[in-house]
C-alpha positions as CSV (number, residue, x, y, z in Angstrom):
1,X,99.3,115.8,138.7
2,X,97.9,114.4,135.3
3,X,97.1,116.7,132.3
4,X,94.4,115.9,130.0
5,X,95.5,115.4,126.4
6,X,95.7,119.0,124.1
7,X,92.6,119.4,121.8
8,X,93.2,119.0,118.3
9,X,92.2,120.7,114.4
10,X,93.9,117.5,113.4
11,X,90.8,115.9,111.9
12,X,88.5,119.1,110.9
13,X,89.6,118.9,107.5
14,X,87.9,116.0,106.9
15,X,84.3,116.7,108.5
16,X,83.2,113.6,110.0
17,X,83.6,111.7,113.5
18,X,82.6,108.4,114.8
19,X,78.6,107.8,115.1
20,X,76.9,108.1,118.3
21,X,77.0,105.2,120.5
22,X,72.9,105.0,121.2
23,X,72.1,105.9,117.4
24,X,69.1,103.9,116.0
25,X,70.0,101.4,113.7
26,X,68.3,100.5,110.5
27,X,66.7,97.4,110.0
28,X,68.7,96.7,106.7
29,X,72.2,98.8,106.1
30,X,72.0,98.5,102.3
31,X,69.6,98.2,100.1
32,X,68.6,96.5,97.3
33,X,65.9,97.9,94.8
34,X,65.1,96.9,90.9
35,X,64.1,99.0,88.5
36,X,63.8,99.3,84.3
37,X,62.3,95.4,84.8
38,X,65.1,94.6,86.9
39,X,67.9,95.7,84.6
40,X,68.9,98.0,86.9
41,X,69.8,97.2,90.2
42,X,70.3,100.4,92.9
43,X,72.6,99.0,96.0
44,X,72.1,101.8,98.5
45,X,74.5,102.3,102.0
46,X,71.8,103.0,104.7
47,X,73.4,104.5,108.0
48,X,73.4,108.1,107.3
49,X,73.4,108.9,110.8
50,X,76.6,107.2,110.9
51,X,77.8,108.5,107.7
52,X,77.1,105.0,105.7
53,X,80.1,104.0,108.1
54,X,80.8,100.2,107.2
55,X,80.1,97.6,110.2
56,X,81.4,94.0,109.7
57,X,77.6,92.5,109.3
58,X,77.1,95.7,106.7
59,X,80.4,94.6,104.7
60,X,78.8,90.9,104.6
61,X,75.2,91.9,103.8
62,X,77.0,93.9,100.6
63,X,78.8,90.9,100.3
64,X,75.2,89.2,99.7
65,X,73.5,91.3,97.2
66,X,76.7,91.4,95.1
67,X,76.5,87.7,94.9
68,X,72.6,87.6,94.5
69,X,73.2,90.1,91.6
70,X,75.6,88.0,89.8
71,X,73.6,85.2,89.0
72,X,70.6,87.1,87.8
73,X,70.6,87.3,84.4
74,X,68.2,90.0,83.8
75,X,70.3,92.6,85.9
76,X,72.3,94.5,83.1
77,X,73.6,97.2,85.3
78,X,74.5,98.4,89.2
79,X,74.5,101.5,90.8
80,X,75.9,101.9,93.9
81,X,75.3,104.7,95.9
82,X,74.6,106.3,99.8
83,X,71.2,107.1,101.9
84,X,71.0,111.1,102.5
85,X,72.8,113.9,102.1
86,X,76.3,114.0,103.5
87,X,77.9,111.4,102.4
88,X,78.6,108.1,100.5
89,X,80.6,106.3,102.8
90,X,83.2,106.8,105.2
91,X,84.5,103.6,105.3
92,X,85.0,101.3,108.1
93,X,83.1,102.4,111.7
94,X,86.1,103.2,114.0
95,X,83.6,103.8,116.7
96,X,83.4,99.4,116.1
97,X,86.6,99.1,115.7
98,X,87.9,100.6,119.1
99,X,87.6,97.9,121.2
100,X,88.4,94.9,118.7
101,X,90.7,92.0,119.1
102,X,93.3,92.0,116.7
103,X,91.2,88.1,116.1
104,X,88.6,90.5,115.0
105,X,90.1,93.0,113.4
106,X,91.8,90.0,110.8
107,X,88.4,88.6,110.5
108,X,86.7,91.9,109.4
109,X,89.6,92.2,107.4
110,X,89.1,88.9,105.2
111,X,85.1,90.2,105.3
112,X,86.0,93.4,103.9
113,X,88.4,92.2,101.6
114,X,86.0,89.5,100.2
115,X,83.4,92.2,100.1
116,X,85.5,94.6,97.4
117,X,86.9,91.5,95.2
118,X,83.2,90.9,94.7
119,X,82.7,94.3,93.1
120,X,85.9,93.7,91.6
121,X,84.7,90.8,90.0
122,X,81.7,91.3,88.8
123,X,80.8,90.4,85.3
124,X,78.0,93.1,85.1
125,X,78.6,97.1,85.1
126,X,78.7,98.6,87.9
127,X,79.6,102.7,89.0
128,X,79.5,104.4,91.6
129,X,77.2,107.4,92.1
130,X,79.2,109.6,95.3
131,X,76.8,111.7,97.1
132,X,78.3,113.4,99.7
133,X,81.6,112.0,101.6
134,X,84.0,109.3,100.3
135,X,86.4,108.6,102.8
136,X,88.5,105.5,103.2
137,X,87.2,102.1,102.8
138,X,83.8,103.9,100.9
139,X,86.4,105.9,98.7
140,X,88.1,102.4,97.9
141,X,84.8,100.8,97.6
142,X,84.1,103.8,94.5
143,X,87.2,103.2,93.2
144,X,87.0,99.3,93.1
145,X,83.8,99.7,91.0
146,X,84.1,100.5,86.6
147,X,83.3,104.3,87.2
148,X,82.5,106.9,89.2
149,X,80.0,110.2,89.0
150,X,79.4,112.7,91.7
151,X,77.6,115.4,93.2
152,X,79.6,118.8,92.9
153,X,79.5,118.5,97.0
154,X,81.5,115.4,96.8
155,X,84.8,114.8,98.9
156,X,87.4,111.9,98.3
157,X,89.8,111.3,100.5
158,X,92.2,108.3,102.1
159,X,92.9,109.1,105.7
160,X,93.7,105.7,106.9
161,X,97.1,107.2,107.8
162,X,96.0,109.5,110.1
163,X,94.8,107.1,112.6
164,X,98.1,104.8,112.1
165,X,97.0,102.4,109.4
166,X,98.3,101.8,105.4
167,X,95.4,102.3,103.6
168,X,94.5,98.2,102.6
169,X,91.4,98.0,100.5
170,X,93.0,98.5,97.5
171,X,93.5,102.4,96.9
172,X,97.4,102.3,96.6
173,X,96.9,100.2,93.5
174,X,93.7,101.8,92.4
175,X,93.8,105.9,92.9
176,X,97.0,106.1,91.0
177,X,95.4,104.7,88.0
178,X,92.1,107.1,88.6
179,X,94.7,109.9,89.2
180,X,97.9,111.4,88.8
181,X,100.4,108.8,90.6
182,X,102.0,112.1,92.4
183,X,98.7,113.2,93.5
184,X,97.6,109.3,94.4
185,X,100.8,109.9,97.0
186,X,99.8,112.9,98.3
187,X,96.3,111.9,99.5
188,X,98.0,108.2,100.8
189,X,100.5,109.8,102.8
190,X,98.5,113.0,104.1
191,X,95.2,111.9,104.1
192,X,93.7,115.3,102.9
193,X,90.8,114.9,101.1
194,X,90.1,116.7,97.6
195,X,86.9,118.4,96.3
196,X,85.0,116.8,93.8
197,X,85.7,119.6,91.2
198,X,89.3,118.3,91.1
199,X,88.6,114.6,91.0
200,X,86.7,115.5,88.0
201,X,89.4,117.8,86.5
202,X,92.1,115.0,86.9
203,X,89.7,111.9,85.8
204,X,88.9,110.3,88.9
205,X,85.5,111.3,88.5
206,X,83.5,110.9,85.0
207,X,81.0,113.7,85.8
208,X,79.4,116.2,88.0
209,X,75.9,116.7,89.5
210,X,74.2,118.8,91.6
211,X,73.1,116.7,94.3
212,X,69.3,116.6,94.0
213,X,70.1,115.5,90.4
214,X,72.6,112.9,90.6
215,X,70.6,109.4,91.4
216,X,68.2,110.9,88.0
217,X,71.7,110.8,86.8
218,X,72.6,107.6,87.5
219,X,69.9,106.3,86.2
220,X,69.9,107.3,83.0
221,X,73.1,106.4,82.3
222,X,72.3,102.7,84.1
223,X,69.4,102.4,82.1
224,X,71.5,103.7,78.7
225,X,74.1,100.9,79.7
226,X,70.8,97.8,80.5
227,X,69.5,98.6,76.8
228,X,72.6,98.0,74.8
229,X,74.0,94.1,74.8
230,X,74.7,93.0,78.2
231,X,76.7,90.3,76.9
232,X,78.5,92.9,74.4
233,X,78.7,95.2,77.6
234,X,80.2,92.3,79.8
235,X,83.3,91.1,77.1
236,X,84.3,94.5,76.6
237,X,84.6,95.0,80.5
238,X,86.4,92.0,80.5
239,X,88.8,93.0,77.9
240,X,89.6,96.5,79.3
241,X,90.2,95.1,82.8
242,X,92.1,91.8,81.7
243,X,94.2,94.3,79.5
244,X,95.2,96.9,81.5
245,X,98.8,96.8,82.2
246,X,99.4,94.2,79.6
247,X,101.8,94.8,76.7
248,X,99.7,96.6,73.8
249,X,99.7,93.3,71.7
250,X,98.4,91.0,74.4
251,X,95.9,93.6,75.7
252,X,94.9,93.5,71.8
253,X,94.9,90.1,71.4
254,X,92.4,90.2,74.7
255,X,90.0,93.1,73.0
256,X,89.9,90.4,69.8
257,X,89.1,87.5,71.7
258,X,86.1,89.2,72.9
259,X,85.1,90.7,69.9
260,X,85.1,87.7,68.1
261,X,82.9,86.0,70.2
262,X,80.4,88.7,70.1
263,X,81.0,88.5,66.3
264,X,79.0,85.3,65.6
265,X,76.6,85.9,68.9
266,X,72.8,86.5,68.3
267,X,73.0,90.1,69.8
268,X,75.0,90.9,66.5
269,X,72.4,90.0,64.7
270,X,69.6,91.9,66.2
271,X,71.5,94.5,66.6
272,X,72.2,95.6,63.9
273,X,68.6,94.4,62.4
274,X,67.3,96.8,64.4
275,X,69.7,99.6,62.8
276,X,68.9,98.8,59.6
277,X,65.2,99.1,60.7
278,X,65.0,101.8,62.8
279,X,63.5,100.4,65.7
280,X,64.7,99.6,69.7
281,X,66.6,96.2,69.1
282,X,65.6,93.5,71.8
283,X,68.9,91.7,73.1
284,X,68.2,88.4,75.3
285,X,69.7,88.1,78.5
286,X,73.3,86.9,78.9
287,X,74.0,83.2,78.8
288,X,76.0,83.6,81.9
């Protein structure tokens, strides 16, 4: 006679299962809204009933607005952030993934992949405001992006080894730069999350919010970033992410390059006209 499989604590610890199979979905699962005269554009992960759990068409409508984003000009700034209250993202929906193909699981994969390189890539600033949960492919998705802020309720954690898989969109090159390279190991190979209080005490996390104040948060700081130079704010991205992990002179010899050319740029000019008046300078869009 069969017996039925034991019952398990073996994923408590990280407070979240698969969505429900006859779940309404939304008719968009991000997105897009701009603000500060579209300086600021606020990317938002809409499936909170699934825990803004990433489906292959999700991943390529991100995918989208990323791309859309890049060419506009007048966008100085991103924020990136989940619908409701529990959580960011929990990464990739399992529940979609059960029944794949390993055709279709490769496929996703490339979609996923090309998803993250795009916020990887992008010229323009863009953080991450965590709201709730980060698990998985949403942690990696935080972590591929300049910065991160949080709400004090915040989780991060990498549990892709728990359900047999080496975590693969990019967090075993990323968290040990955002943390501790012992600590990056112990949440790769255990998959236990940590609170936001110690992402922010080891530097994973720039600051904490209480959640009803965090997107107010994020704001401000998008709208501090949109009103300095976007071209200054672009270089100097560049430079810090094209020198990192260079030897100190070449990583120099990048910061220089990029100073330079904001040296004899118009911004300079206005800039620090505007100083020497005391008034809001007015810097023109970026020529690419």
């Amino acid at each position: 006679m069969g017996t039925s499989p034991a019952r398990t604590d073996r994923w408590k610890a990280l407070d979240f299962s698969p969505p429900s199979a006859d779940a309404d979905e939304p008719d968009l699962p991000v997105l897009v809204e701009y603000t500060q005269d579209e300086r600021v554009a606020v990317i938002t992960l809409n499936r909170p009933h699934a825990d803004n759990a990433i489906t292959t068409a999700m991943g390529a409508l991100l995918t989208e607005i990323l791309e859309t984003i890049a060419v506009r000009p007048a966008v100085r700034a991103v924020i990136l952030t989940g619908a409701g209250r529990r959580a960011f993202s929990v990464g990739s929906d399992l529940r979609q993934r059960k029944n794949m193909t390993k055709e279709d699981w490769l496929r996703q994969r490339q979609d996923f992949d090309r998803t993250l390189d795009t916020v990887r890539q992008l010229r323009k600033p863009i953080f991450t405001a965590v709201n709730g949960i980060a698990y998985g492919g949403g942690c990696e998705l935080a972590q591929s992006t300049d910065f991160i802020i949080a709400s004090d309720n915040a989780t991060f954690a990498q549990p892709e080894a728990m359900v047999g898989l080496a975590a693969g969109g990019g967090s075993p090159a990323l968290l040990p730069r955002l943390l501790p390279p012992g600590k990056a190991m112990q949440m790769l190979m255990t998959g236990d999350p940590i609170t936001a209080q110690e992402a922010h005490r080891l530097g994973m996390v720039n600051e904490l919010y209480p959640q009803d104040e965090l997107i107010n948060a994020a704001h401000r700081i998008a709208e501090k970033i949109a009103s300095n130079s976007p071209t200054a704010v672009q270089a100097v991205k560049q430079a810090v992410r094209m020198g990192q992990g260079e030897p100190i002179e070449q990583a120099i010899a990048i910061m220089m390059e990029a100073h330079w050319r904001s040296a004899v740029h118009p911004d300079r000019v206005e800039g620090i006209g505007a100083f020497n008046e005391g008034r809001e300078p007015s810097f023109r869009d970026p020529d690419h």
